[in-house]
Backbone as CSV, one residue per row, in Angstrom:
resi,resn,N_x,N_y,N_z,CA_x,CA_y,CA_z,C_x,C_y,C_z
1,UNK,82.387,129.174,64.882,83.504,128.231,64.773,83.009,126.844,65.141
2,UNK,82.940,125.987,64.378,82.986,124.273,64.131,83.787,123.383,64.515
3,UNK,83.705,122.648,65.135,84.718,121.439,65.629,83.973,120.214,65.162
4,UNK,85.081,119.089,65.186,83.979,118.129,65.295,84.045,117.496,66.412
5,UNK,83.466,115.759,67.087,83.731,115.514,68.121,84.786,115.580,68.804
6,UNK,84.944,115.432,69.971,84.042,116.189,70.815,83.690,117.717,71.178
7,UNK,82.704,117.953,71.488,81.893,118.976,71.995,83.148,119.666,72.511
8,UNK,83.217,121.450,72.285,84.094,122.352,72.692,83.739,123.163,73.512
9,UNK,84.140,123.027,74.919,83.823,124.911,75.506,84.339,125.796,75.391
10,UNK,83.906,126.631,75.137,84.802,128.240,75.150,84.032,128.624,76.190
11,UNK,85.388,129.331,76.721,84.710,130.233,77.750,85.135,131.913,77.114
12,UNK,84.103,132.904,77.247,84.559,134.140,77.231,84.915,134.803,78.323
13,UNK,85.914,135.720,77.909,86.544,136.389,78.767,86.041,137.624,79.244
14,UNK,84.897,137.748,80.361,84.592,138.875,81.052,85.303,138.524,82.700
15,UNK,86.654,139.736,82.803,87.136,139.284,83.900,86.724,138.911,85.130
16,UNK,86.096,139.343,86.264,85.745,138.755,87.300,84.700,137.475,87.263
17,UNK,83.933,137.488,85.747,83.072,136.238,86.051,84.003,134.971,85.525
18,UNK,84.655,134.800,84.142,85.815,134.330,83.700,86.431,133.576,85.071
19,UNK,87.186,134.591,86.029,88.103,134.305,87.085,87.415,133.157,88.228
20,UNK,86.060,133.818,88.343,85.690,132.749,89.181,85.043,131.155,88.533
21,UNK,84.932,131.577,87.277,84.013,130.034,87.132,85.166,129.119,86.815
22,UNK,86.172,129.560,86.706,87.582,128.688,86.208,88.043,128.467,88.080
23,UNK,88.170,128.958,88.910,88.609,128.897,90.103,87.731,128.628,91.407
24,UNK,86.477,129.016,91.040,85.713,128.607,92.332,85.163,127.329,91.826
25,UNK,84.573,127.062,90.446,83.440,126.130,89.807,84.811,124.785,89.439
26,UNK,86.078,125.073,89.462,87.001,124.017,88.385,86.859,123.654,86.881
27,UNK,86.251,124.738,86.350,85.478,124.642,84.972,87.046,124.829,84.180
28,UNK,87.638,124.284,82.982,88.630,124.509,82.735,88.483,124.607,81.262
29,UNK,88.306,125.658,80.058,87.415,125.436,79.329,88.975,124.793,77.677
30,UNK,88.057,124.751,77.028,88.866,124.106,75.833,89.808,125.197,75.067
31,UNK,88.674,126.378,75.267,89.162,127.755,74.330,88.677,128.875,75.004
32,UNK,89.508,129.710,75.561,89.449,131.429,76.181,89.436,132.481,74.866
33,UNK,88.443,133.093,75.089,88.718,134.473,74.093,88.419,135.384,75.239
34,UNK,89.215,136.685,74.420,90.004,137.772,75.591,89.499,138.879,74.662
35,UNK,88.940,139.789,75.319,88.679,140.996,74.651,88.749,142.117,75.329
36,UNK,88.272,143.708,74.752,88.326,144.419,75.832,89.418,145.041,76.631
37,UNK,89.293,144.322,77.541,90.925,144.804,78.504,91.696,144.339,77.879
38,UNK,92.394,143.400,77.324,93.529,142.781,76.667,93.525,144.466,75.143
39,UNK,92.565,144.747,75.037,93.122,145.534,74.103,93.457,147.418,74.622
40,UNK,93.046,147.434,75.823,93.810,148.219,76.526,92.982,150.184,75.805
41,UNK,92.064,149.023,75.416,90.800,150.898,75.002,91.285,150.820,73.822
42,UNK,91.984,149.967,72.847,91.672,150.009,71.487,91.059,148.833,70.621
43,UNK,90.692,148.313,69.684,90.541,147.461,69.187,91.414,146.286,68.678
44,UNK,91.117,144.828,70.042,92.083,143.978,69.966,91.237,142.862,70.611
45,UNK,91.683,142.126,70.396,91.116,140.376,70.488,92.260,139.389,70.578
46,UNK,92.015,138.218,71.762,93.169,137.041,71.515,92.440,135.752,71.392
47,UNK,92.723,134.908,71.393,92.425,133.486,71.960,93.053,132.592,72.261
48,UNK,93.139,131.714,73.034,94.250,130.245,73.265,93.269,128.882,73.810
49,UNK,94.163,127.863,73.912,93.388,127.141,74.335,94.266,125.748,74.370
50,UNK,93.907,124.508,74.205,94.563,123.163,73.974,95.615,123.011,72.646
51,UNK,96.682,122.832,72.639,97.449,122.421,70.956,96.231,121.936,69.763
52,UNK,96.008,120.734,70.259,94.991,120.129,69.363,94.236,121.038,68.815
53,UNK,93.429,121.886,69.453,92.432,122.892,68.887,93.078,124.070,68.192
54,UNK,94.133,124.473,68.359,94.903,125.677,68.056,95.080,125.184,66.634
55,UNK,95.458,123.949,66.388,96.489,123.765,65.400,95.366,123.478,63.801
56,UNK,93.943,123.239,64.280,92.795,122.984,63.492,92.731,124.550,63.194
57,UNK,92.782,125.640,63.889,92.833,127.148,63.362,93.684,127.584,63.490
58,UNK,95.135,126.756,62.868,96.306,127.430,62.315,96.347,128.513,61.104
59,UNK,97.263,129.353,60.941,97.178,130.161,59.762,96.781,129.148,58.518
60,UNK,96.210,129.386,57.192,96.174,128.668,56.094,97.202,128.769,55.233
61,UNK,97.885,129.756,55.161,98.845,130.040,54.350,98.626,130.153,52.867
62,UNK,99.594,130.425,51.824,99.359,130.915,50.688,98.000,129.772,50.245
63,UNK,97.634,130.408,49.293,96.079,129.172,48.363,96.831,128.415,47.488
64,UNK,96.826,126.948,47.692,97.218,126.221,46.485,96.062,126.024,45.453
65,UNK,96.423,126.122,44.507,95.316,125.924,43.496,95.162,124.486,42.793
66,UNK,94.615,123.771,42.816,94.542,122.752,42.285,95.104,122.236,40.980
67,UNK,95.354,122.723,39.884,95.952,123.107,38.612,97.050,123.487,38.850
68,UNK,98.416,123.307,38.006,99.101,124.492,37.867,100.395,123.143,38.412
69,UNK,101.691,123.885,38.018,103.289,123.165,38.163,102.573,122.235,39.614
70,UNK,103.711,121.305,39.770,103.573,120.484,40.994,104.605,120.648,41.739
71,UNK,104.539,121.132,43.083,105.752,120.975,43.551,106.604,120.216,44.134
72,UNK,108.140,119.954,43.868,109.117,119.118,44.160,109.784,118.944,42.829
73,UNK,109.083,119.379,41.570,109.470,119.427,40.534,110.125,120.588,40.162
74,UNK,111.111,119.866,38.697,111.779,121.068,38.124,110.658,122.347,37.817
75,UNK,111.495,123.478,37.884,110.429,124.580,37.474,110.894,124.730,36.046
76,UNK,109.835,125.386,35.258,110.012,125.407,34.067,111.382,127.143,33.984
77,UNK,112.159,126.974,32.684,113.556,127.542,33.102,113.178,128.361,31.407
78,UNK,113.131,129.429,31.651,113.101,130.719,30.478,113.731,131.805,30.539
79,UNK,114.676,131.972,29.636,115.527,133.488,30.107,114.685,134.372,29.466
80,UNK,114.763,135.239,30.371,114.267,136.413,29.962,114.600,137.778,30.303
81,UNK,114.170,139.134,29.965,115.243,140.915,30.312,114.024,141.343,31.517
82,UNK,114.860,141.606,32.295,113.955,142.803,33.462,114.329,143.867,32.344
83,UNK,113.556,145.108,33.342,113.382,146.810,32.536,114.233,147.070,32.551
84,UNK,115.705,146.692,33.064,117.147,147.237,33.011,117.738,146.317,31.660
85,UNK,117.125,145.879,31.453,118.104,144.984,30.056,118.801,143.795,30.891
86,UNK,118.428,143.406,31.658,119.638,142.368,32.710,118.706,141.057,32.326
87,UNK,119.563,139.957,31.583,119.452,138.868,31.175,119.138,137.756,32.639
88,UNK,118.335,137.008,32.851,117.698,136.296,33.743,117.109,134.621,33.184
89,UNK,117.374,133.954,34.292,116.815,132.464,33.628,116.310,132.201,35.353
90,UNK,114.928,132.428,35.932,113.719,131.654,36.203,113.704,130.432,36.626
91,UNK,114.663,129.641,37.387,114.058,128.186,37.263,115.420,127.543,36.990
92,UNK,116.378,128.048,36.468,117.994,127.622,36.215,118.248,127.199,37.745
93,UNK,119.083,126.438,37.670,119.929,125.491,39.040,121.474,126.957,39.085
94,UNK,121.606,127.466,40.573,122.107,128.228,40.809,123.578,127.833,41.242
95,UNK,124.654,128.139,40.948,125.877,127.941,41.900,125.998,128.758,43.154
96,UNK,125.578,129.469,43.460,125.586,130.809,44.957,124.592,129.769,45.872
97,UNK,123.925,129.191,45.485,122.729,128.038,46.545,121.587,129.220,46.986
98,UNK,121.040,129.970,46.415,121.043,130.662,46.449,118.480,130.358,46.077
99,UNK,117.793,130.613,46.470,116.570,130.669,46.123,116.458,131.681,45.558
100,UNK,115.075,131.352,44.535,114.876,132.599,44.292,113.067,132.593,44.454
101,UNK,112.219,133.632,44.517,111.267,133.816,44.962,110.422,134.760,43.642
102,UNK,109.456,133.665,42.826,109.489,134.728,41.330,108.094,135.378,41.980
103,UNK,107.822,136.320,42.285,106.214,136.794,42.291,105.783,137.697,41.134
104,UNK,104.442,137.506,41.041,103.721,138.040,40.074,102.431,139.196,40.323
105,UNK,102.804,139.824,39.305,101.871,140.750,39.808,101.302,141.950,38.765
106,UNK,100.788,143.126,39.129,100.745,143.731,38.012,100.028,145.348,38.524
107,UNK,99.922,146.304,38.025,100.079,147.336,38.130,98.416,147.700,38.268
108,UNK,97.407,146.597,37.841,96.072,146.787,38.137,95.728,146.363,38.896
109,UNK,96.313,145.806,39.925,95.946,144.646,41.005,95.752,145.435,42.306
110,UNK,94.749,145.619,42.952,94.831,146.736,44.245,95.613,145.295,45.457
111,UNK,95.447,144.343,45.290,95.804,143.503,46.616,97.700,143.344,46.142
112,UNK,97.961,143.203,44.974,99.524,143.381,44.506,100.196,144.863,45.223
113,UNK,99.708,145.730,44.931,99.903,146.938,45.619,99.899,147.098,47.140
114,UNK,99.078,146.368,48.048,99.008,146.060,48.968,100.202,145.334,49.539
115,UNK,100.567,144.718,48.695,101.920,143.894,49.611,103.029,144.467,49.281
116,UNK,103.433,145.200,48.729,104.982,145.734,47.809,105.313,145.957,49.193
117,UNK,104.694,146.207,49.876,105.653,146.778,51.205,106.017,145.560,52.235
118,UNK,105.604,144.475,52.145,105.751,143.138,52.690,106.891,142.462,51.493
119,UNK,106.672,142.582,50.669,107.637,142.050,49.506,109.291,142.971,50.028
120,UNK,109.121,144.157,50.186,110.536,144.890,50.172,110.803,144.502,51.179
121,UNK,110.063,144.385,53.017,110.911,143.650,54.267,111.185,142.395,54.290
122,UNK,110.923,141.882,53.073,111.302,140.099,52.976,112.232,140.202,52.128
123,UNK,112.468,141.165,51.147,113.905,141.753,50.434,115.172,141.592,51.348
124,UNK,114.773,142.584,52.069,115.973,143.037,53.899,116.241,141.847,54.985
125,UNK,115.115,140.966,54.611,114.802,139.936,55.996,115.697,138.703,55.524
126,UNK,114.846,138.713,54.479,115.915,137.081,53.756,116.897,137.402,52.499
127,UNK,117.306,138.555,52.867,118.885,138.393,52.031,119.643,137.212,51.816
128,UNK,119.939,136.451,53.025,120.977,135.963,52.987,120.385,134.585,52.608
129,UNK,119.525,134.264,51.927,119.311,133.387,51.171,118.280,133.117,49.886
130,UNK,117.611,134.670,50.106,116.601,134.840,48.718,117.004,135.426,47.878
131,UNK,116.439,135.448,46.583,116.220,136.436,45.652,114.989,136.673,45.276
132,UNK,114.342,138.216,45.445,113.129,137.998,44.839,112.890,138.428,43.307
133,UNK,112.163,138.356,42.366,111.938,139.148,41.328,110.703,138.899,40.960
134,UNK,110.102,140.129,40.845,108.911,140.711,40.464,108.562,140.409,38.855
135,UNK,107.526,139.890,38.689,107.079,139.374,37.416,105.679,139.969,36.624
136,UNK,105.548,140.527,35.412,104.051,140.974,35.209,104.252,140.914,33.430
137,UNK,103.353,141.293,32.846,103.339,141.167,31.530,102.195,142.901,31.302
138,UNK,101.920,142.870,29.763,101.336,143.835,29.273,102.883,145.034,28.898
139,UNK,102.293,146.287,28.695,102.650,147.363,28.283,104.247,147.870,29.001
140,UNK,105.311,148.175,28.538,106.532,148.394,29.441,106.523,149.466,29.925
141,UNK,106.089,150.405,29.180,106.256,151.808,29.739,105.035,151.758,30.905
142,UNK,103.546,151.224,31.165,103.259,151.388,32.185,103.874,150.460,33.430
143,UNK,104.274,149.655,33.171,105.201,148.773,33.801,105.844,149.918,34.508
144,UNK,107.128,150.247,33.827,108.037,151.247,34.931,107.188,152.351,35.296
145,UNK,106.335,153.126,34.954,105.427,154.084,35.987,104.723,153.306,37.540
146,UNK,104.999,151.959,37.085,104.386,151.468,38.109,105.747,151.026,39.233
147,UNK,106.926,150.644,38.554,108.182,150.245,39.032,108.468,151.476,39.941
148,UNK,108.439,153.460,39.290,108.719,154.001,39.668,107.737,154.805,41.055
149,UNK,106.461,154.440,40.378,105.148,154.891,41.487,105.760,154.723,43.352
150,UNK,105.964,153.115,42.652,106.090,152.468,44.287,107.448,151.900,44.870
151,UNK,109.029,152.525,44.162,109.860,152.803,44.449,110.398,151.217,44.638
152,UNK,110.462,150.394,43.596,110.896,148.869,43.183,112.034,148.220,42.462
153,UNK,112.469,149.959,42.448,114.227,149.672,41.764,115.146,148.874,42.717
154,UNK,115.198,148.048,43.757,115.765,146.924,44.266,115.127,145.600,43.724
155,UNK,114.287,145.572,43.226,113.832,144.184,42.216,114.163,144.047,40.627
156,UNK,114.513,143.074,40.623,114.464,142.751,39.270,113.203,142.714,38.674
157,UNK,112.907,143.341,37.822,111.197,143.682,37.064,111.292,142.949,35.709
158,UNK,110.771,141.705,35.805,110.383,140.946,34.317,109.269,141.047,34.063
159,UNK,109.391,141.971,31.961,107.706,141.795,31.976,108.091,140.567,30.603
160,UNK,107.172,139.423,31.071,107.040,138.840,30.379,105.881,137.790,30.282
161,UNK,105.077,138.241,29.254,103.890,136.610,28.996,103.910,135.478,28.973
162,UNK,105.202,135.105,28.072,105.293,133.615,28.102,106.172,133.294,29.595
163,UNK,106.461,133.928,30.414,106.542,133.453,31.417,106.033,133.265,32.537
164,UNK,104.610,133.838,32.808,103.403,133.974,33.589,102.510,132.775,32.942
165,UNK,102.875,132.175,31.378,102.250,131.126,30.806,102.773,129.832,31.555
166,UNK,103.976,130.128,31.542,104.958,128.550,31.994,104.570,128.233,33.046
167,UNK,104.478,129.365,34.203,104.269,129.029,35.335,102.389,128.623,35.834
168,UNK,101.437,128.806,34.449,100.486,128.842,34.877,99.994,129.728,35.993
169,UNK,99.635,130.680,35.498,99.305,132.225,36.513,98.111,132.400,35.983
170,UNK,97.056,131.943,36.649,95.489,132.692,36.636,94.747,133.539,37.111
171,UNK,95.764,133.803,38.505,95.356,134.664,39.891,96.007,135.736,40.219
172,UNK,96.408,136.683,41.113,97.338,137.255,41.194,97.006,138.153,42.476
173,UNK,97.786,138.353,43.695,99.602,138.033,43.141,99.323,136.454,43.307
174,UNK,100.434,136.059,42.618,100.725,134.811,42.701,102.489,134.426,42.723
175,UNK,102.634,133.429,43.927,104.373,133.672,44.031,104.378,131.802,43.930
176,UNK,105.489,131.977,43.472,106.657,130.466,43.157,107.831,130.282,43.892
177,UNK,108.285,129.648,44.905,109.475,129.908,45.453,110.381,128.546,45.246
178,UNK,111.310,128.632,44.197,112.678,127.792,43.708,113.677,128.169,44.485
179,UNK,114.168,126.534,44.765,115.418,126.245,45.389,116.564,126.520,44.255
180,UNK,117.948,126.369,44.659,119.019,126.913,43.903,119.207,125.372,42.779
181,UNK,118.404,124.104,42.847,118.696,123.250,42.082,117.789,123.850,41.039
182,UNK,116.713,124.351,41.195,116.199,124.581,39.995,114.373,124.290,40.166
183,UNK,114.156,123.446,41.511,113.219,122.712,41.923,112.143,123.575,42.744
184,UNK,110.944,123.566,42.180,109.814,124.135,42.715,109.416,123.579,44.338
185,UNK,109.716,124.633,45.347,109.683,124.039,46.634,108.240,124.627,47.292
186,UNK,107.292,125.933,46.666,105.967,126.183,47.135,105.853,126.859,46.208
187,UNK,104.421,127.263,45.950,103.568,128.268,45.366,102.042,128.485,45.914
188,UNK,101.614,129.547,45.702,100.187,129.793,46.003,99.920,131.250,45.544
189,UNK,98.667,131.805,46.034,98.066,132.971,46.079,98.681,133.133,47.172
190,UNK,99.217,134.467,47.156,99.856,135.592,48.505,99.106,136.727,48.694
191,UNK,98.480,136.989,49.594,97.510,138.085,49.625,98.039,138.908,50.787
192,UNK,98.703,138.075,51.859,99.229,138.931,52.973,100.317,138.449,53.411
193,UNK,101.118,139.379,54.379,102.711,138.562,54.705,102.239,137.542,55.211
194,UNK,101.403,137.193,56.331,101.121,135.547,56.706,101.379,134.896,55.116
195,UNK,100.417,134.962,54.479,100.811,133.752,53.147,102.332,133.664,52.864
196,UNK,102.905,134.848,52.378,104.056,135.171,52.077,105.218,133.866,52.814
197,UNK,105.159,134.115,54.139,105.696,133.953,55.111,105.429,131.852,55.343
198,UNK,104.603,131.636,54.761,103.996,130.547,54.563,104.789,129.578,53.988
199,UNK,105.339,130.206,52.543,106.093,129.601,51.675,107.321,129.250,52.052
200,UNK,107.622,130.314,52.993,109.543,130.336,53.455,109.526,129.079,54.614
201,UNK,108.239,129.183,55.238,108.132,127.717,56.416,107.929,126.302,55.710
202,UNK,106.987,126.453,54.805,106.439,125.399,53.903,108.214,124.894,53.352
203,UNK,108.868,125.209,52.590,110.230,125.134,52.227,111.002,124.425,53.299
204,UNK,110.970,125.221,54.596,111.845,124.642,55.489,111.618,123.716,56.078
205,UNK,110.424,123.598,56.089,110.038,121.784,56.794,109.827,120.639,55.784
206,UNK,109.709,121.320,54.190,109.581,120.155,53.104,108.400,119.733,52.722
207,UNK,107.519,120.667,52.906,106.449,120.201,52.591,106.131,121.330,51.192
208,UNK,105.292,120.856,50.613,104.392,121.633,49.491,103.970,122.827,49.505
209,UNK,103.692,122.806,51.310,102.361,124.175,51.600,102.442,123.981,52.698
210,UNK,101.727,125.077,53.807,101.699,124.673,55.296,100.724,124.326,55.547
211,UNK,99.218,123.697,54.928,98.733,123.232,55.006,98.499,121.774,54.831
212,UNK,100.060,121.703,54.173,100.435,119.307,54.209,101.093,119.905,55.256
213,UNK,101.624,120.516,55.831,102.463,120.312,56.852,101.465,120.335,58.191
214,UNK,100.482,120.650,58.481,99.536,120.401,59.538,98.149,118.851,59.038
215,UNK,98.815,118.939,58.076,97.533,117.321,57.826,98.199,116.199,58.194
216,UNK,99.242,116.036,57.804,100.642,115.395,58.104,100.898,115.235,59.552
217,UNK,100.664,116.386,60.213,101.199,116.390,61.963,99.522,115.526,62.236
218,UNK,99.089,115.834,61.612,97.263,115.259,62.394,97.725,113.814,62.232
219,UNK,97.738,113.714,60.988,97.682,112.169,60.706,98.695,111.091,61.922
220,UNK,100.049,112.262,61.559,100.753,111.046,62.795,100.304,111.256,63.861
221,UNK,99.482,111.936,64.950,98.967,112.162,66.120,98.206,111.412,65.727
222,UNK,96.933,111.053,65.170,95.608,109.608,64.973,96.609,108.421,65.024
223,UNK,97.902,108.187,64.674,98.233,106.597,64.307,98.730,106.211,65.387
């Protein structure tokens, strides 16, 4: 781990030597890592230390990609059928105020598969102001073997190409999260609930990503 000026101490955490060089010596270090006992005979690790330093190895949150919609802008608005026949428009300005959360994904993806189960407690978690719907293209019938594999009949399932086109989808999963005007408020690569979880903060403080939202806090701390 890299800092730049100034010079960082870490101290490691082996308890009785730890205890005394902080209390007999006044050594007070920048960054503690804790191992070992903190994990209590299983495999576990912490660290803490000064704000300033914490906040340089904040989570990164979802990947913005350089390319692709901009956000604060309208999202592009396409109706289109989930596997139930249920008519949908993507990007339409909502009367309920209501977000919606389009993710993408697809039935070959081992890291898409990986999250369905982070996707369904953010189903339960943010009811009361999301919608999510699941997005993929290719073949329908493997589509619902895949809908039914991993038990996704609470999502709306759109398979559609030209709408993985609109949104510019190169990666995957890849999620978009629209406000009820219609307006693209984050996107990125989601690989784990941290990212996931990224977008719903990124939204609430107004920023793009949670990564303007910590360049932003730097900048006004330098001025």
């Amino acid at each position: 781990m890299s800092f730049s000026a100034p010079p960082t101490l870490t101290s490691r955490q082996v308890a009785e030597v730890d205890r005394l060089a902080q209390e007999r010596f006044g050594i007070t270090p920048d960054l503690s890592t804790f191992g070992k006992v903190i994990g209590g005979g299983l495999p576990g690790a912490a660290y803490g230390g000064a704000c300033e330093l914490m906040e340089r190895i904040a989570p990164a949150g979802a990947l913005m990609l350089a390319k692709g919609l901009k956000v604060g802008e309208f999202a592009p608005r396409i109706e289109v059928q989930d596997l139930e026949g249920r008519s949908l428009t993507p990007g339409a300005a909502r009367t309920d105020q209501r977000a919606t959360l389009l993710m993408f994904v697809s039935p070959t993806c081992p890291v898409c598969k990986a999250l369905l189960p982070v996707l369904k407690s953010s189903l339960a978690s943010e009811r009361e102001w999301l919608d999510i719907v699941l997005a993929s293209d290719g073949e329908a019938a493997r589509q619902k073997e895949f809908v039914l594999a991993h038990r996704l009949g609470g999502f709306p399932y759109v398979v559609s190409a030209p709408l993985g086109m609109a949104y510019q989808v190169s990666r995957l999963p890849f999620a978009a999260l629209i406000d009820a005007q219609g307006v693209l408020r984050a996107r990125g690569i989601v690989n784990s609930r941290e990212h996931l979880e990224s977008l719903f903060e990124a939204k609430r403080l107004g920023f793009a990503s949670i990564q303007d939202y910590f360049e932003a806090a730097a900048q006004h701390r330098a001025a």
